[in-house]
Each structure stands twice: as structure tokens, then as C-alpha cells.
N, C-alpha and C positions, 0 to 999 in steps of 0.2 A: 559536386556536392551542393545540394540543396540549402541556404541559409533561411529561409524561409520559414522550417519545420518549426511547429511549436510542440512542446510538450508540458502538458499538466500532470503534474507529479504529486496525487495522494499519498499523504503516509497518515497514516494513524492504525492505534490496535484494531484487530480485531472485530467485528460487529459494531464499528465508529460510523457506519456507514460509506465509505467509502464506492463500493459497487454502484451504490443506489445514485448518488449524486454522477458518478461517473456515466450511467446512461439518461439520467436525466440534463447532464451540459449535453452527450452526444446528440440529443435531440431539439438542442434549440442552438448551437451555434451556429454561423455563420458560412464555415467552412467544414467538410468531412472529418472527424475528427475518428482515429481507431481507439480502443477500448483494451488496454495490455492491461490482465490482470496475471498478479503475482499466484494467486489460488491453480490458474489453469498450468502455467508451468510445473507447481508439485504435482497434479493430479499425472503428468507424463509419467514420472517416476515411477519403477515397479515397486506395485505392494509389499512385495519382501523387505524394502529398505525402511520402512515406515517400522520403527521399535529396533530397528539394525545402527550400532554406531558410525557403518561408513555411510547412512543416509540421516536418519532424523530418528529422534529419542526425545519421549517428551515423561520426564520425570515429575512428580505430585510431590510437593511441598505444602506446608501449612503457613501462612501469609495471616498474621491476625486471626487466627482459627479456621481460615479458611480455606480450600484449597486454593495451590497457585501453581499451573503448569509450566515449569522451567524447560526449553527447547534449548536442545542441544543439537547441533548438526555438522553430520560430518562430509567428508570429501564430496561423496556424489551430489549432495545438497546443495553447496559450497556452488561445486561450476554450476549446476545448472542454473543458478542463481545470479553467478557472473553471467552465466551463459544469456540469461534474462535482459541484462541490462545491457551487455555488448548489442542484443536484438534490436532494443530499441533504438540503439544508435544506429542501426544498420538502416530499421525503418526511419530514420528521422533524414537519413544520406538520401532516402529515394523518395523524400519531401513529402515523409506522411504526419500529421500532426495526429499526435497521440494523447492519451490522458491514461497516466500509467497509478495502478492502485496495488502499491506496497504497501509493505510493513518491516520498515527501515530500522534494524535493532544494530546494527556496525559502522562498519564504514564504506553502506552504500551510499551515503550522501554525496562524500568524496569520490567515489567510483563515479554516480553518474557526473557529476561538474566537469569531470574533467571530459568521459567521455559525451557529455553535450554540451560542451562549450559553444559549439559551430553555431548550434542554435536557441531558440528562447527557449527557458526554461524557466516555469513559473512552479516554485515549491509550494504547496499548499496542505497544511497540519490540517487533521481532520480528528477534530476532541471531544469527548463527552466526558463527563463524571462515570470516574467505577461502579457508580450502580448500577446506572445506565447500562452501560455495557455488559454487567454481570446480568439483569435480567435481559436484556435482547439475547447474549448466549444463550441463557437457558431455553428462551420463545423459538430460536432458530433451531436448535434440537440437533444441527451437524456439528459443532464444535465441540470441544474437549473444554469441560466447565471448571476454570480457571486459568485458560489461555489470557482472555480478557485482563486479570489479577495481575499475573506478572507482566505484559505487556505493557500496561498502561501507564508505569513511568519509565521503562525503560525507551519506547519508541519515537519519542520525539527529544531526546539529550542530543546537544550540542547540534541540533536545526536550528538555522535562521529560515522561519518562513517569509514567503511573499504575502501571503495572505493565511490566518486563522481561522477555521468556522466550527462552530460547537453546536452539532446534531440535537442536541436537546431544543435551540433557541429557533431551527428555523427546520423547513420540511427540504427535502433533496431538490426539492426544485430550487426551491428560493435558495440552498446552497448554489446551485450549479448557476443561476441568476445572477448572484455575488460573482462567481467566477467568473462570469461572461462579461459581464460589466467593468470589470478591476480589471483585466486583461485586455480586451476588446477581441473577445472571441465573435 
């Protein structure tokens, strides 16, 4: 087993930028760094589970008069999702350093801690203000317009991060700059 591995751990809602910062560090660190994103493992899932309660169910609620997309998910969601983060601890055993871009709504935090203890693991929140985020939903035109609403306080309760960056203050690079620096990527 590899102690070496590092891994950078995005969590923030929705169109917080996360992706973008994440090939923007892969492109100026030090060392190869992989790219696990959360998006590519649901896209595995068959389309049938997508509106199915053993896969994911995304119900429309009014938030302030606005829409708010409440996710539900069930069993096959569920493991793939552990199935997710056991991954990366698999990669992190055969000493790959990753920058993994979640959207941490339970108790992955605790999940990965425990399974990346062996190695560094730097948590890093990734914030904007709800407007923000409600018009980049709308400009991306792939997301479900209110995802952003109900995520935005539920996905960073009870993280401690290593490091904060808030997408409005600085561009993906200069986040992933902050990240290189603060770390010694």
C-alpha cells in the first residue's frame, strides 16, 4: 500500500465549479494527478433508474417561490456511490493521486476518512452564492433548474475543510493555484 497517495476532495453543489478547477490543478501540478468525478459514475447507471425509487428520484418543491430539486436515492444509487468512493481508495492503494469532485449530501465525508486514512487527504469546499449558482444552472442548460436551491445548504453541513474557495472571487485557475500552493501539489 502506497502512503504516498494524495487526494483532493471537491465537494460543493452543483455548477460551484468544481470540474473546472479540477482540470485546471490537473494541469499545473507537480505530479500526475487523476480526475474522479462523481457525474461520470451516475452517467453508468441505466436510464430506466433515473425517475425509479431503487435508483434516483428528483422531486420539485417551492423554496422561496422557487423551484427546489429534492433527490432522493435509492439502493442501486446508494452502492454505486459507495461503490465510488471504495474506488478511489483502490486507486489511491496503487499510488494514484486523485482530485475527486463530489457532492457530499451524508455521510460521505465519514465514509472517505475512514477509507483514506493511509493517505493525504485534503477536503476542499468549493462555494458560491445561490445566485450564482442558480444562473450558471440555467447557462449550462444540462441540469435540472433547482438542483443548485436545495443543494446549496445542505452540502457542506458538518465539513471541516482544509481549504475554502468561493468561484465568484477568483477564476479555476487561480482556485486550483490556491490548491497547489496550500498543499504543495
Amino acid at each position: 500500500m502506497s502512503e504516498t497517495a494524495r487526494i483532493v476532495l471537491l465537494s460543493g453543489p452543483g455548477s460551484a465549479g468544481k470540474s473546472a478547477i479540477a482540470k485546471a490543478l490537473q494541469a499545473i501540478t507537480a505530479e500526475p494527478f487523476l480526475h474522479v468525478e462523481m457525474d461520470a459514475f451516475m452517467t453508468m447507471l441505466p436510464d430506466s433508474y433515473f425517475g425509479d425509487p431503487a435508483g434516483m428520484v428528483f422531486e420539485t418543491i417551492l423554496e422561496d417561490g422557487k423551484p427546489s430539486i429534492v433527490i432522493h436515492t435509492g439502493p442501486m444509487v446508494e452502492n454505486a456511490l459507495r461503490g465510488m468512493r471504495h474506488a478511489v481508495a483502490a486507486m489511491a492503494a496503487q499510488g494514484n493521486n486523485q482530485i475527486v469532485d463530489d457532492v457530499m449530501l451524508g455521510n460521505e465525508n465519514a465514509e472517505y476518512t475512514a477509507l483514506l486514512a493511509p493517505y493525504r487527504l485534503y477536503r476542499v469546499g468549493v462555494f458560491a452564492p445561490l445566485e450564482v449558482l442558480e444562473a450558471r444552472e440555467r447557462q449550462r442548460g444540462d441540469r435540472e433548474i433547482g438542483l443548485a436551491r436545495w443543494q446549496h445548504e445542505r452540502v457542506h453541513r458538518n465539513i471541516d475543510y482544509d481549504l475554502k474557495l468561493d468561484t465568484t472571487r477568483a477564476t479555476p485557475l487561480e482556485c486550483a493555484e490556491r490548491i497547489r500552493r496550500t498543499f504543495g501539489l
